[in-house]
C-alpha positions as CSV (number, residue, x, y, z in Angstrom):
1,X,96.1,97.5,87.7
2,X,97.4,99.6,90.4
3,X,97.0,98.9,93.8
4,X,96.2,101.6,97.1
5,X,98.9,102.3,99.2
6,X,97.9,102.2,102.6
7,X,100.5,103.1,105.8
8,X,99.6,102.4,109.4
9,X,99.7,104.8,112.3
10,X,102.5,102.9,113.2
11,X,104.8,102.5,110.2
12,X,104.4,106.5,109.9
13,X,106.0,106.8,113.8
14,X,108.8,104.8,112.5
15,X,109.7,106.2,108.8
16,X,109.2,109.4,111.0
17,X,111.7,107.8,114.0
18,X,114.2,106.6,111.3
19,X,114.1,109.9,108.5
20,X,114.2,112.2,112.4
21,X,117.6,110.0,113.4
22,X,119.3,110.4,110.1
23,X,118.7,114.3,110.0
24,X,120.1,114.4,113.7
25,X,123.2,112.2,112.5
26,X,123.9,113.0,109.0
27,X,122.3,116.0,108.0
28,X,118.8,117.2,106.5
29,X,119.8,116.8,102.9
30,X,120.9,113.2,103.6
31,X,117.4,112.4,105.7
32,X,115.6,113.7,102.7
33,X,117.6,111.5,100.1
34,X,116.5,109.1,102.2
35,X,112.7,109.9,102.6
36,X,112.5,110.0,98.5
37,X,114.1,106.8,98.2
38,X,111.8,105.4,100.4
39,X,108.9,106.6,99.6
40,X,109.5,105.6,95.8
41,X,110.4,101.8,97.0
42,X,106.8,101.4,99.2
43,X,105.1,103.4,95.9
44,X,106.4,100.8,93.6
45,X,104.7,97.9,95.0
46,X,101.1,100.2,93.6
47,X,102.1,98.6,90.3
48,X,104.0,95.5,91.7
49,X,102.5,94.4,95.2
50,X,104.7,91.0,95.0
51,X,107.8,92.7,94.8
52,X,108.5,92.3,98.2
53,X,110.0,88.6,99.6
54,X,108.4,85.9,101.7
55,X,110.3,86.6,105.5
56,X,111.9,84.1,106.9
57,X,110.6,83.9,109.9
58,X,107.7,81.4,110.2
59,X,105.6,83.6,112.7
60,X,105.5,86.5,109.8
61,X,104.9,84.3,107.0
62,X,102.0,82.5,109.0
63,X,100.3,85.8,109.4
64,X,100.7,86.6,105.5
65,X,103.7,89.6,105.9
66,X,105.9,90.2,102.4
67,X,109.3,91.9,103.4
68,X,110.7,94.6,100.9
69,X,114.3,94.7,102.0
70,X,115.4,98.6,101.2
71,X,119.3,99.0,102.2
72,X,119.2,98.8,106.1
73,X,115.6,99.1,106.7
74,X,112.8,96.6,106.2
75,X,109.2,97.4,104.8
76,X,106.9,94.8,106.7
77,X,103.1,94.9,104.6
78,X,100.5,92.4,103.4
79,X,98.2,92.5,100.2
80,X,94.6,93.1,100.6
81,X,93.5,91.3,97.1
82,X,90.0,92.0,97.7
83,X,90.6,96.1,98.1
84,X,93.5,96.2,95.7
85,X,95.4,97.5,98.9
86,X,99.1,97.3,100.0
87,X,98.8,97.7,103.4
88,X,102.3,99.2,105.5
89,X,102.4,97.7,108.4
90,X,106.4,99.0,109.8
91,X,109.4,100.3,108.4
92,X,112.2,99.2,110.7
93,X,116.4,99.5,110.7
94,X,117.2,95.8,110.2
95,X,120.3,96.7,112.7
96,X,117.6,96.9,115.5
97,X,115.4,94.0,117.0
98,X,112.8,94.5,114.5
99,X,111.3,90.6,115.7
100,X,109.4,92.2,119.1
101,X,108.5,95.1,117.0
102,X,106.8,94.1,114.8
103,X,105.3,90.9,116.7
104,X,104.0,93.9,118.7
105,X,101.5,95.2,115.6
């Protein structure tokens, strides 16, 4: 059974933020190596929604947030088991203070 991808306003902004700063840095072909790698990781959790871990944090797992963990950046998103939905809540650089970020959602 598959599940809907869903990605907020707000984890858009910062794929966007992050794919914009490694085209700046590193070049386009390494922002779009990037982008597809990405973008398969979140699509996978369609067929596995639990693929993602339980954070760490106490404040994230109180409020029902899996972590999928891809390189340096971290996919912040919850399961909707009613909808069949993943829902994307951030993508942030685990480099950067990602706690006020996405306490801020």
């Amino acid at each position: 059974m598959s599940y809907r991808i869903f990605r907020t306003e707000t984890a858009d902004n910062l794929i966007r933020g992050i794919i914009l700063y490694i085209a700046d840095n590193f070049g386009i072909d390494t922002a779009i190596e990037k982008l597809d790698k990405m973008e398969a990781s979140i699509n996978a959790l369609s067929d596995n929604p639990y693929l993602g871990e339980i954070p760490r944090y106490p404040v994230f797992r109180r409020q029902g947030y899996r972590v999928l963990i891809l390189d340096k950046d971290i996919v912040f998103y919850k399961v909707n088991e009613e909808t069949q939905t993943v829902i994307i809540y951030a993508v942030v650089d685990q480099r950067q203070d990602y706690l006020d970020i996405v306490r801020g959602l």
